[in-house]
Structures are given as structure tokens and as C-alpha cells.
C-alpha positions as CSV (number, residue, x, y, z in Angstrom):
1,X,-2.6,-0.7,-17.6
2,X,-4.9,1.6,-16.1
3,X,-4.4,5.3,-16.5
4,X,-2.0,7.3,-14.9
5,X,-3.2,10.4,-12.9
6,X,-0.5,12.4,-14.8
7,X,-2.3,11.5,-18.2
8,X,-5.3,12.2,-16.3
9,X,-4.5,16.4,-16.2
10,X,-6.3,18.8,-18.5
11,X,-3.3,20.2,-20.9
12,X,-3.1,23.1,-19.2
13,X,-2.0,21.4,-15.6
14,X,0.1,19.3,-17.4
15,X,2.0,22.5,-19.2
16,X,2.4,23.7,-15.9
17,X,3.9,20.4,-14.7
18,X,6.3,20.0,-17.5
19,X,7.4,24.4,-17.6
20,X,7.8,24.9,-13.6
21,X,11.7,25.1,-12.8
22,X,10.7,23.9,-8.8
23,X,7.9,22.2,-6.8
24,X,7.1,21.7,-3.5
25,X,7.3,18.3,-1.8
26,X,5.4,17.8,1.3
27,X,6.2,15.2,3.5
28,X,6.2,13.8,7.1
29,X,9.5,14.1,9.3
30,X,10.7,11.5,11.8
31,X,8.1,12.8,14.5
32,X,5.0,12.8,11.8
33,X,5.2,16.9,11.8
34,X,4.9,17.9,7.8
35,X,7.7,19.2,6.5
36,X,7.8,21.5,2.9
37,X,10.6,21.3,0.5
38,X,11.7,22.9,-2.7
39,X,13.0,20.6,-5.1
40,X,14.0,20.5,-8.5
41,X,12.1,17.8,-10.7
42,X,11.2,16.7,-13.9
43,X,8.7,14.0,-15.2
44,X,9.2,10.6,-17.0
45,X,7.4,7.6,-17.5
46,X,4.7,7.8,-15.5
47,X,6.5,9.6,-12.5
48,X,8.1,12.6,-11.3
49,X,11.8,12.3,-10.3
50,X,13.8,14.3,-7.8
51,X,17.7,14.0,-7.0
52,X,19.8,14.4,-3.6
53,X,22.5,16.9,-5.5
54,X,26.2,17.2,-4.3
55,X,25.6,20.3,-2.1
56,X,27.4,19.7,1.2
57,X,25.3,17.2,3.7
58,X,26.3,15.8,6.7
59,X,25.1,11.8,6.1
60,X,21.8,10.5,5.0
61,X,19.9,13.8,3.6
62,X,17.0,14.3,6.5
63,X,13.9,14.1,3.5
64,X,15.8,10.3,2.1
65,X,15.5,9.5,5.7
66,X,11.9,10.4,5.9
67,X,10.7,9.0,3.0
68,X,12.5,6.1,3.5
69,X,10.3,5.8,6.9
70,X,6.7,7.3,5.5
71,X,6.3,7.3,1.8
72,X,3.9,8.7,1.1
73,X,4.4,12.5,-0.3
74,X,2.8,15.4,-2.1
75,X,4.2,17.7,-4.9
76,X,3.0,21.2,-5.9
77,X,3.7,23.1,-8.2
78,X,2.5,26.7,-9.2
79,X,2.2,29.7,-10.9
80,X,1.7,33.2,-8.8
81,X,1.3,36.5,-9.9
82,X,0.4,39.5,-9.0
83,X,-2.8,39.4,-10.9
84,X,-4.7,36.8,-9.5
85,X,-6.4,35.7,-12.6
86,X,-3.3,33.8,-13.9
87,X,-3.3,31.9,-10.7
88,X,-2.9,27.8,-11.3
89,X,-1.3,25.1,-8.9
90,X,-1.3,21.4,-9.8
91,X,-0.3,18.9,-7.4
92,X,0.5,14.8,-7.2
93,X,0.1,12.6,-4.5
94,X,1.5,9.3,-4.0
95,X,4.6,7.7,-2.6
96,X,8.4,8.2,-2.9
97,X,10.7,5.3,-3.7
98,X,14.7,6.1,-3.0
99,X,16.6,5.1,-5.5
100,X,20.2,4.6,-6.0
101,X,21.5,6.4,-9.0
102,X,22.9,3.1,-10.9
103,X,19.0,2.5,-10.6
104,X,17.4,5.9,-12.2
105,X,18.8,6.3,-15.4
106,X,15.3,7.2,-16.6
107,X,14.9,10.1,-14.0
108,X,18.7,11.3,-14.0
109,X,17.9,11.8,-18.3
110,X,15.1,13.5,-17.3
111,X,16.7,16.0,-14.9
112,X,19.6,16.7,-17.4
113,X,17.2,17.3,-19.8
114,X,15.5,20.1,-18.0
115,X,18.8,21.6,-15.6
116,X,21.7,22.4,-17.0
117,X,23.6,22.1,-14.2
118,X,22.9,18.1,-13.8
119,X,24.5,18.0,-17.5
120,X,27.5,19.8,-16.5
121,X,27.8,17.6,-12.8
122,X,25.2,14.7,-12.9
123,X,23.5,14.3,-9.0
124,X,25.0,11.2,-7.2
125,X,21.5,10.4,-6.0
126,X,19.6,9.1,-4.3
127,X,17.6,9.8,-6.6
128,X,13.5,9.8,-5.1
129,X,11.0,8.3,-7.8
130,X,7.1,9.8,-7.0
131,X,4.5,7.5,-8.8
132,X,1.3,9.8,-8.5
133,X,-1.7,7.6,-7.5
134,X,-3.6,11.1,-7.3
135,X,-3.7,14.6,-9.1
136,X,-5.7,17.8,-8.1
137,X,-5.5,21.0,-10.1
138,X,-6.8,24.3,-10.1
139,X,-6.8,27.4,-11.7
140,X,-7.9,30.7,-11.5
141,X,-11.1,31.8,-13.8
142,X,-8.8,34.0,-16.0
143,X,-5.9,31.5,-16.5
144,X,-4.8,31.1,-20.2
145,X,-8.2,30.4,-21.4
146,X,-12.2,29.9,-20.4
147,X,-12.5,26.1,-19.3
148,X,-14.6,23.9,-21.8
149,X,-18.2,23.4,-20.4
150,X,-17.9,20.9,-17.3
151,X,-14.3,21.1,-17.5
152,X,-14.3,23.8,-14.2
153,X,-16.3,20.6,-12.4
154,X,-13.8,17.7,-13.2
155,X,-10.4,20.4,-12.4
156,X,-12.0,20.7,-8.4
157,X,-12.8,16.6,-8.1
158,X,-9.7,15.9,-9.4
């Protein structure tokens, strides 16, 4: 099995991935306008999951309905600060599968694992399943350390 692109990060972009408490997912609504969400996430095998929690909704959340239409998604995460230096964003590209919860197990661990809150009152899904088929990183000259030699180079093709 080939590579995934999460395997693919330098260790720094894939610290980032693991630590952030939320990312971004970008997506396309029902009228192909992008839309930008904060989500909570965390990654397993191979993916990054996200979960439809039990805040109130009237029906189908809008982004299940989306996705459900036009897969295909993006997910950033990052680290700001003031002092510019420290900046870093990494972000996966790929596309969503909606999942029932009785059909995440993997991803549901994953979230408990990192939230507290899904220990105490488990999401009742749908759970959304991103399998990245791309990742792009950056970081900012000054970020944790001085890249190896060509490493700058392979962080902006990426």
C-alpha cells in the first residue's frame, strides 16, 4: 500500500496535526459557494475523523448534507501568534465519507481520546471520515527549528 500523505509530513507538520484542539474544514455548500467550518478532529488510521455532536440541529446537519453531495474537502489546521516566526499551517485534502456511528468505532476512539467531553457523552454521529489524498505544509523560517537542507523545498511542493 502506497504511502499515505499523512505519513508523508515532516515531524513537525505532523506534531501540529496531532496537538491542534480544532481545524478548519472547507467545503462546498448546496450552490457550490465554499463554506469554512471549525471542527473538532483527531487522526487514525490513515484518516482524520470528525463527529456531528448532540448540540441542538434542526434535521440533517447542513455540512453532512454537503458532503454527502460534493466530497471532496479540505482541513487546516494552524498555529498563530503574534510573533510571526512561530507561524505553521498544515492542511489535507481529499474526500469526506459520512459515516454512521455503529460504523466509526476507529474515529469515535480517536475523538474520545483527544476530547474529554466525547468520553463523558460519546457524539451520535454521523461521524465524517477524511482520507487525505493530498497534504501541504508550511512554516514560518523561525518555527521550532532551522529546516534540514532541501527540506524548505519539499514543505512548499508538498
Amino acid at each position: 500500500m502506497a504511502d499515505s500523505p499523512l505519513e508523508t509530513l515532516p515531524g513537525w507538520a505532523s506534531e501540529l496535526l496531532e496537538s491542534a484542539r480544532v481545524a478548519r474544514l472547507g467545503l462546498l455548500d448546496d450552490r457550490d459557494r465554499p463554506r469554512v467550518l471549525p471542527v473538532t478532529y483527531a487522526v487514525a488510521e490513515r484518516a482524520v475523523w470528525s463527529a456531528v455532536d448532540r448540540k441542538p440541529k434542526r434535521g440533517e446537519p447542513a455540512r453532512v448534507r454537503y458532503l454527502k453531495r460534493s466530497p471532496g474537502a479540505a482541513l487546516t489546521v494552524d498555529r498563530y501568534d503574534d510573533d510571526w516566526s512561530t507561524l505553521a499551517w498544515v492542511q489535507l485534502l481529499g474526500d469526506v465519507e459520512v459515516l454512521e456511528a455503529d460504523r466509526a468505532a476507529t474515529g469515535l476512539e480517536a475523538l474520545a481520546a483527544k476530547y474529554e467531553q466525547y468520553t463523558e457523552d460519546p457524539p451520535p454521529g454521523p461521524v465524517l471520515r477524511l482520507a487525505p489524498t493530498r497534504a501541504l505544509c508550511w512554516r514560518a523560517e523561525g518555527y521550532d527549528r532551522d529546516p534540514a537542507p532541501g527540506e524548505r523545498a519539499q514543505e512548499q511542493q508538498r
